[in-house]
SEKOLSE-546290 format. One record per residue (C-alpha): x, y, z; residue in one letter. Coordinates in steps of 0.1 Angstrom, whole numbers, padded with zeros to 4 digits, always signed. Each point is the difference from the previous one (the first is absolute). Layout:
BEGIN
XYZA/...
***
This chain:
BEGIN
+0155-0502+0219X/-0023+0021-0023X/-0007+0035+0001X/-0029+0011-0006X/-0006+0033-0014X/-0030+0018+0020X/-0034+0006-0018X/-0008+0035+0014X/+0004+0025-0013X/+0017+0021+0025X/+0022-0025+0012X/+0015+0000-0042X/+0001+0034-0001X/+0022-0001+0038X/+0020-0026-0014X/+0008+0012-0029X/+0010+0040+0016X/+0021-0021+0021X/+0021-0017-0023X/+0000+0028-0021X/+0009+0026+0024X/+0025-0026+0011X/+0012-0006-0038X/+0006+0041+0001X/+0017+0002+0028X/+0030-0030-0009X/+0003+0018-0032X/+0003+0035+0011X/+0024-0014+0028X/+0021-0020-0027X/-0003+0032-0020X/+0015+0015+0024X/+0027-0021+0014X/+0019-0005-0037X/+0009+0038-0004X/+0008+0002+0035X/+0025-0026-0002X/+0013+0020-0031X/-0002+0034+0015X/+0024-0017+0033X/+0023-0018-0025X/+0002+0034-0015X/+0004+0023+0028X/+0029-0027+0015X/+0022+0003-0037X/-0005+0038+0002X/+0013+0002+0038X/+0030-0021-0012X/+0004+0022-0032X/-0001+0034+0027X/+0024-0016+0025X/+0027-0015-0028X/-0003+0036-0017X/+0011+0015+0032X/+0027-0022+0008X/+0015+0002-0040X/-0004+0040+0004X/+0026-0001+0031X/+0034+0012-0010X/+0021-0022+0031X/-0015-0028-0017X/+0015+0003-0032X/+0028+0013+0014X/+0008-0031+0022X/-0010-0026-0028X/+0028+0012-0022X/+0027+0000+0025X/-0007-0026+0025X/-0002-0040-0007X/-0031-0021+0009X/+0002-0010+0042X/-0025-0002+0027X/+0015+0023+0017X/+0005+0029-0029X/-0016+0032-0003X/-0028-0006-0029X/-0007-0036+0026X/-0006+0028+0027X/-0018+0030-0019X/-0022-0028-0016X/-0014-0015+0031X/-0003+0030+0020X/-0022+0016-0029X/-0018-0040-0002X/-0007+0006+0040X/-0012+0036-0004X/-0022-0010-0032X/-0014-0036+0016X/+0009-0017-0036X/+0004-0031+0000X/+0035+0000-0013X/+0021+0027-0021X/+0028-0013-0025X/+0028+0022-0011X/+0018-0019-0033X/+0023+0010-0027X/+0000+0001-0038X/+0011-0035+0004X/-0035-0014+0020X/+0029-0006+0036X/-0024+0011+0030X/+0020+0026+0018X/-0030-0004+0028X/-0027-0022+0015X/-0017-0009+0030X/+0016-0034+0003X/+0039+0007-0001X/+0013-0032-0015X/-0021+0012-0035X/+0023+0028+0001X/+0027-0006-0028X/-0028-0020-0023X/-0011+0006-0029X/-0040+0011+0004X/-0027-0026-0010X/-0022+0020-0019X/+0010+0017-0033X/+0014+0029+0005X/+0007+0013-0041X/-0031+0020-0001X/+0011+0023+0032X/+0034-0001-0011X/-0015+0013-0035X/-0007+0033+0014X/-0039-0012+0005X/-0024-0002+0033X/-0018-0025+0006X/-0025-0020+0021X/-0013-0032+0005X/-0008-0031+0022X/+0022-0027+0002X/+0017-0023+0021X/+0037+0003+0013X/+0019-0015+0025X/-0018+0015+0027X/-0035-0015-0011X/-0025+0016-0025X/-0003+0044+0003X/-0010+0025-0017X/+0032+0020-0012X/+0018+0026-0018X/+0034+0010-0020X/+0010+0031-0009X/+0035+0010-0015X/+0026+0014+0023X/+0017+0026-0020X/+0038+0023+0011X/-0002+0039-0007X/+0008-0007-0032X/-0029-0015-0009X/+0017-0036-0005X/-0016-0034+0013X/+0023-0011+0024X/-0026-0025+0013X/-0040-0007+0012X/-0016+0003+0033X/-0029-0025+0005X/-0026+0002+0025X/-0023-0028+0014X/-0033+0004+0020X/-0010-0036+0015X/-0031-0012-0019X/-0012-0016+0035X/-0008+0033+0014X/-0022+0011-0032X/-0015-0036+0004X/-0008+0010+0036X/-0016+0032-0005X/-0023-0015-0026X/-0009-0024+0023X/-0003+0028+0026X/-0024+0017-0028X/-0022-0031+0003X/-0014+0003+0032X/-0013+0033-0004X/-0013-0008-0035X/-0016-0027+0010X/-0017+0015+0032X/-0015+0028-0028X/-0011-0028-0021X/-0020-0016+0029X/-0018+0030+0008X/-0010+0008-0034X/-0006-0039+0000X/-0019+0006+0027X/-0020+0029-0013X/-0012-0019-0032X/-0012-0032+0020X/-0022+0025+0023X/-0012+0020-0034X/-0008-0033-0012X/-0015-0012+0030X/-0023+0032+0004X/-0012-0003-0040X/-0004-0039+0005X/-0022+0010+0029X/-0018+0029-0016X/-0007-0024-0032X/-0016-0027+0026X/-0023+0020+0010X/-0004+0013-0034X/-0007-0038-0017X/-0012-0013+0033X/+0027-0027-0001X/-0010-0012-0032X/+0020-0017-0021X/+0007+0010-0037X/-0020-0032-0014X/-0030+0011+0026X/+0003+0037-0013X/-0004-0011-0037X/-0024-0020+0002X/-0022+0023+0025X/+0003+0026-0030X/-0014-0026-0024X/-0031-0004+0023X/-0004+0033+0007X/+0000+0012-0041X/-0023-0029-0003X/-0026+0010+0026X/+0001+0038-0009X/-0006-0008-0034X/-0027-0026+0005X/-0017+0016+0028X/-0035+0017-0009X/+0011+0029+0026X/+0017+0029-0012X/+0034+0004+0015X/+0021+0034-0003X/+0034+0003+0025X/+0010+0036+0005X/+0038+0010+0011X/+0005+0027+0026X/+0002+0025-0023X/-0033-0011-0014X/+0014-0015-0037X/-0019-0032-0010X/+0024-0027+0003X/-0029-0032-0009X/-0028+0004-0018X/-0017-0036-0004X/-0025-0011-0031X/-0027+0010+0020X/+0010+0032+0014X/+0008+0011-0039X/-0035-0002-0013X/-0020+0013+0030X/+0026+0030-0002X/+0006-0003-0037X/+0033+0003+0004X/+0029-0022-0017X/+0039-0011+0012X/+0011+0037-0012X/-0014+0011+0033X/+0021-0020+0021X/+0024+0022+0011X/-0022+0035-0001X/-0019+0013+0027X/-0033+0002+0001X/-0004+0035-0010X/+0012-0006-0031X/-0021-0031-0013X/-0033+0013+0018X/-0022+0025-0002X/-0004+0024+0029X/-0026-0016+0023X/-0013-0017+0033X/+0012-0030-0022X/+0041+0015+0005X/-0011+0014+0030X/-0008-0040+0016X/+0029-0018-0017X/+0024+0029+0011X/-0014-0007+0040X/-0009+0037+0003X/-0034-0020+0009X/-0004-0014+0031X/-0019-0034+0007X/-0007-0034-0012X/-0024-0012-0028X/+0001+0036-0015X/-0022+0004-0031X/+0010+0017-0029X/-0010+0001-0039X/+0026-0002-0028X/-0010-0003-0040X/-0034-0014+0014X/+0002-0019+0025X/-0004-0003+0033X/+0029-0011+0025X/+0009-0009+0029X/+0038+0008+0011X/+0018-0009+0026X/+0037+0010+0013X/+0026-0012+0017X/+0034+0018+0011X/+0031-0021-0005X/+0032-0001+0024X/+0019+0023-0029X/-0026+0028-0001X/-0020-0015-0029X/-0032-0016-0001X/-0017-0027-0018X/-0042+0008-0010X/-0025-0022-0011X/-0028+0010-0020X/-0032-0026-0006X/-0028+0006-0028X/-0027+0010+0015X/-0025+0012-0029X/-0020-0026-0003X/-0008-0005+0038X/-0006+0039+0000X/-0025-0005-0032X/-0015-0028+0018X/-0004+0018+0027X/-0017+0031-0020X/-0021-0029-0015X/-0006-0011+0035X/-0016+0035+0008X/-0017+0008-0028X/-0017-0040+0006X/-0008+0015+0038X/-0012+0034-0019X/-0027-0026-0021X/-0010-0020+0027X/-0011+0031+0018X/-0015+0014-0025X/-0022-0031-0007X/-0009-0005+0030X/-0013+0037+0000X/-0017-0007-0032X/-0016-0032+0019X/-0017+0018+0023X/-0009+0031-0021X/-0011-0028-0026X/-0020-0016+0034X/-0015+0030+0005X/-0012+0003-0036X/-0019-0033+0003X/-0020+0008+0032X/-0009+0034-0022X/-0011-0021-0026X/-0015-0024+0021X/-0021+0024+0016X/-0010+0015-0028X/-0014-0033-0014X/-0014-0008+0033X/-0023+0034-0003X/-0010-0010-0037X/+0021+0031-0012X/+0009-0021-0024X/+0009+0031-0032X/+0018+0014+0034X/+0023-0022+0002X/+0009-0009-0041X/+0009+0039+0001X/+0021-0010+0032X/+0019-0028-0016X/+0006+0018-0035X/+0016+0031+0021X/+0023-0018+0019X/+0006-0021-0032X/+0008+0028-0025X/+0021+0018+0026X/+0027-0024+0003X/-0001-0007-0036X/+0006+0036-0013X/+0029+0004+0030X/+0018-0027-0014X/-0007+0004-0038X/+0009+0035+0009X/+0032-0011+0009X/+0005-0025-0025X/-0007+0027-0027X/+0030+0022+0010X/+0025-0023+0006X/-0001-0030-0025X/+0025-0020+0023X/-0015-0029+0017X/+0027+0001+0028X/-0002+0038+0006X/-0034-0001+0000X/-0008-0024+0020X/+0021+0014+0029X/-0017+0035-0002X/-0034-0022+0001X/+0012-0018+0031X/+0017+0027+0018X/-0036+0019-0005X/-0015-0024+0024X/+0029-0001+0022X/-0009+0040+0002X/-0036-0002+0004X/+0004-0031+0026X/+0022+0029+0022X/-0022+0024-0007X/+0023+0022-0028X/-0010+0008-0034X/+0020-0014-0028X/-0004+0022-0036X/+0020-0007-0029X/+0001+0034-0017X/-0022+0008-0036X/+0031+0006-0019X/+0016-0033+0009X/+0010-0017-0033X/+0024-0032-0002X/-0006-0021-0032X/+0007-0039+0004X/+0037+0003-0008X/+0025+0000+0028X/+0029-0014-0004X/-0001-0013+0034X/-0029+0000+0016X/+0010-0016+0039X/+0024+0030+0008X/-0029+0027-0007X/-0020-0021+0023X/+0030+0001+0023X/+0003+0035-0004X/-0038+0012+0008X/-0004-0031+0026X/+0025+0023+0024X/-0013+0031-0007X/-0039-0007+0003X/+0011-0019+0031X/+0020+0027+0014X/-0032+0023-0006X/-0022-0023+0017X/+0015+0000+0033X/+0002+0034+0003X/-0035+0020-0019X/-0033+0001-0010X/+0001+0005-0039X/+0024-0019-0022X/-0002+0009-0042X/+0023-0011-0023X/+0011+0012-0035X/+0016-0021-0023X/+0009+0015-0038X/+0015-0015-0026X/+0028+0029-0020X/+0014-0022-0029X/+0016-0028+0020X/+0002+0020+0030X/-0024-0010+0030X/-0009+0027+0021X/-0019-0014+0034X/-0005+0029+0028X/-0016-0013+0034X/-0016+0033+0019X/-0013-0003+0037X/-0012+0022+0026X/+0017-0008+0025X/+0022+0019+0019X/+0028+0002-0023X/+0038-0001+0000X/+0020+0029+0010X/+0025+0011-0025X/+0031-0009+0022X/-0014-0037-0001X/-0007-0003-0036X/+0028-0015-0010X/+0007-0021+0031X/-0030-0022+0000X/+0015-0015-0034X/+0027-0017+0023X/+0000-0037+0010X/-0011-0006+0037X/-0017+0040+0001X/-0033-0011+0008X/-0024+0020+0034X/-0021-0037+0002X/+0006-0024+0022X/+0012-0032-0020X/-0021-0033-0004X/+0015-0031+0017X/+0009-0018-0037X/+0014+0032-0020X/+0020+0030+0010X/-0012+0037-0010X/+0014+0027-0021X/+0005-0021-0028X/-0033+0009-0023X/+0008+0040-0010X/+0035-0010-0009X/-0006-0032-0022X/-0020+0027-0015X/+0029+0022-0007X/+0025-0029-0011X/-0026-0011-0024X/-0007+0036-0013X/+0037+0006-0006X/+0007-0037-0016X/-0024+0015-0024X/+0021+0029-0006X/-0027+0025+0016X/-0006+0013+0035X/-0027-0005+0034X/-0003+0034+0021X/-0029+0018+0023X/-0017+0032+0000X/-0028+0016+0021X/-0033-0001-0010X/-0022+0031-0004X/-0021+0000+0028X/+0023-0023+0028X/+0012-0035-0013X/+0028-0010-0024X/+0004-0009-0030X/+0023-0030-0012X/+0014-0001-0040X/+0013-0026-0015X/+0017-0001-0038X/+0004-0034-0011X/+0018+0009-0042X/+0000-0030-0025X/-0026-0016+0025X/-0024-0004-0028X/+0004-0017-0035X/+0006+0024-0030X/-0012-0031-0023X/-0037-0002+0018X/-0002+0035+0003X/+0001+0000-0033X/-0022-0030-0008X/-0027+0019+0026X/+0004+0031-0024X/-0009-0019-0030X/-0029-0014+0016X/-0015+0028+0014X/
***
């Protein structure tokens, strides 16, 4: 029959506590048993040794061993057994300097010469030992029997039966054996209770399942387009996959920090760190948009998820601005209907010089608005926006102006995050004045773009609070999430190394500034320079 060793993990690790508890316990016991054996042998020589000492140091003894002969009936026969029945030795043995027993328990050996050697007692020395006699195996002792002078006039030799030190070792057992029960006992239950702590742990897994689950799961995190980031309970970053590393732009040093100390202070730490309640929270790191998502683990940790979101938000800018268009066309459809049936009119009652001066008005004035613009800021991109944003304005009826020291020759570096930038802002105005102008100066390769209103402002405790992700007073559209524009503006402005910020404006309104250094080209500005 085959034994088969079990595949789960818990069941190896009970097994194995078992046989090594087990293992411990025979040794300890075994440990235990050989000195006690000693220690008993011991103690029995050393009881002889005491009892022979006692019976060589009594006078009568000596007395009667030099002037009686060897009989069962003489006085050492007597005094020997009466101290062997008071003592409980096994036997006592009076002999002379010639090895004649003067005394034993069985009479007939009385008259013998002993059966052990007696030279080294008789040689003035103790000693002790087991050995085997006549009477079966004991542990025994011999000790010199000296007369007042000091002369060996023989050897008293004491026996204690080896049987009754066999018996209380065996009596030790028992009791030995009970304690090693109990603490066998104790380590099966230990075992038990970590074996059943470590199923629920693995989930009954076995070790092959466990390895290969952490191949899949190093293989998914890392191939996953989903940034994933698990968090212990004292918030230290314990996985950080591919993903999570560049949305972050954090490396395998972090693993093992907390978040404090590889991110900026922010509603970005704030989210990851759960101090943020809710689901599909939106927040904006080096850039970007995301979208996080945390969940506790049974240990106190948690495990987030963060997804990309910055080109959906874009899109979704785009998707505005396309609505913005649309509405403005469609207002410049019907105030260009309402042109024709002027001019038709006009032709109609044969003021026919009436209505060239009609056409060449309305003609010139959209061409010196827009060549206006064009003229002050050389950027097709830029330009274009403040163009389009103009009809936006005049389609709700607001008033657009780009301010007559506006100057921003045709050489940013990037020209899609200063339409980002003033997008949000001119927005943001929109929706809450009249009068929109915007400034935008060009200091070395520093762009300088201020966006004034008259609306009703932002009070000073709010000024820098409306820079946070998901501050927004607007109800949110249905495809994008609000409070996302004013602080894109701010990550961008400090990627650039400068900074966004709001003041009032004199006479009610507010005023937004934003410093963009290195945002233009120091080569075109100088190219421009030559040229001009």
């Amino acid at each position: 029959m085959r034994i088969h060793w079990p595949r789960r993990v818990f069941a190896q690790v009970l097994l194995t506590q078992v046989a090594i508890t087990t293992g411990v316990i025979m040794l300890v016991t075994g440990l235990f048993l050989a000195p006690l054996r000693h220690q008993l042998d011991d103690q029995a020589m050393r009881q002889a040794l005491s009892i022979a000492q006692t019976a060589a140091a009594e006078p009568g003894l000596v007395r009667n061993l030099t002037s009686t002969d060897p009989t069962p009936t003489g006085p050492v026969q007597a005094e020997a057994e009466r101290m062997r029945r008071a003592t409980g030795a096994l036997y006592i043995v009076v002999m002379d300097t010639r090895g004649v027993r003067w005394s034993h328990t069985e009479t007939e050996q009385i008259g013998r010469h002993v059966s052990t050697d007696p030279s080294t007692a008789l040689a003035g020395r103790e000693i002790m030992q087991i050995d085997n006699g006549t009477l079966g195996r004991s542990a025994r002792a011999k000790v010199p029997l000296r007369d007042s002078g000091h002369t060996i006039v023989g050897a008293v030799s004491v026996g204690i039966a080896y049987d009754s030190v066999h018996t209380r070792l065996l009596e030790a057992i028992p009791g030995l054996l009970l304690y090693s029960g109990a603490a066998l006992a104790a380590g099966v239950l230990a075992a038990l209770a970590v074996s059943r702590r470590l199923q629920r742990s693995t989930h009954g897994l076995a070790f092959a399942d466990i390895s290969a689950l952490l191949d899949e799961r190093e293989a998914m995190l890392h191939s996953i387009r989903e940034a994933v980031l698990a968090l212990d309970a004292r918030g230290r970053i314990r996985l950080l996959n591919d993903e999570a590393q560049r949305l972050l732009e954090l490396d395998q040093e972090a693993v093992g920090r907390t978040l404090g100390e590889v991110l900026p202070p922010g509603r970005t730490s704030e989210v990851l760190a759960g101090r943020v309640d809710g689901a599909n929270l939106i927040t904006v790191c080096n850039g970007r948009v995301l979208i996080a998502n945390r969940m506790p683990t049974g240990d106190g940790g948690a495990v987030v998820t963060l997804r990309d979101r910055t080109e959906l938000e874009l899109l979704g800018r785009e998707l505005d601005s396309t609505h913005g268009l649309l509405d403005a066309l469609r207002a410049q459809d019907h105030e260009h209907a309402n042109r024709l049936h002027t001019l038709l009119g006009l032709l109609e009652l044969g003021r026919h010089e009436a209505a060239v001066e009609f056409v060449a008005e309305v003609a010139n004035g959209h061409r010196a608005s827009a060549e206006q613009v064009a003229e002050r800021v050389n950027d097709p991109l830029i330009s274009a926006l403040l163009v389009g944003k103009s009809a936006i304005a005049a389609e709700r009826g607001a008033s657009l102006l780009v301010s007559p020291t506006t100057r921003l020759p045709d050489v940013v570096v990037d020209p899609r995050d200063l339409v980002t930038v003033l997008g949000n802002l001119i927005d943001n105005a929109l929706d809450v004045a009249s009068l929109i102008e915007v400034e935008l100066l060009a200091e070395g390769t520093t762009v300088v773009l201020r966006v004034s209103d008259n609306g009703p402002g932002v009070p000073p405790d709010m000024r820098e609070h409306i820079f946070t992700e998901g501050w927004s007073t607007k109800e949110s559209p249905a495809h994008r999430g609000r409070g996302l524009g004013l602080a894109l503006v701010r990550r961008l402005a400090e990627r650039y190394g400068g900074a966004a910020r709001v003041t009032a404006r004199a006479g009610g309104g507010a005023v937004f500034t934003v410093v963009l250094p290195e945002a233009l080209s120091v080569r075109s500005l100088t190219e421009v320079g030559d040229l001009r």
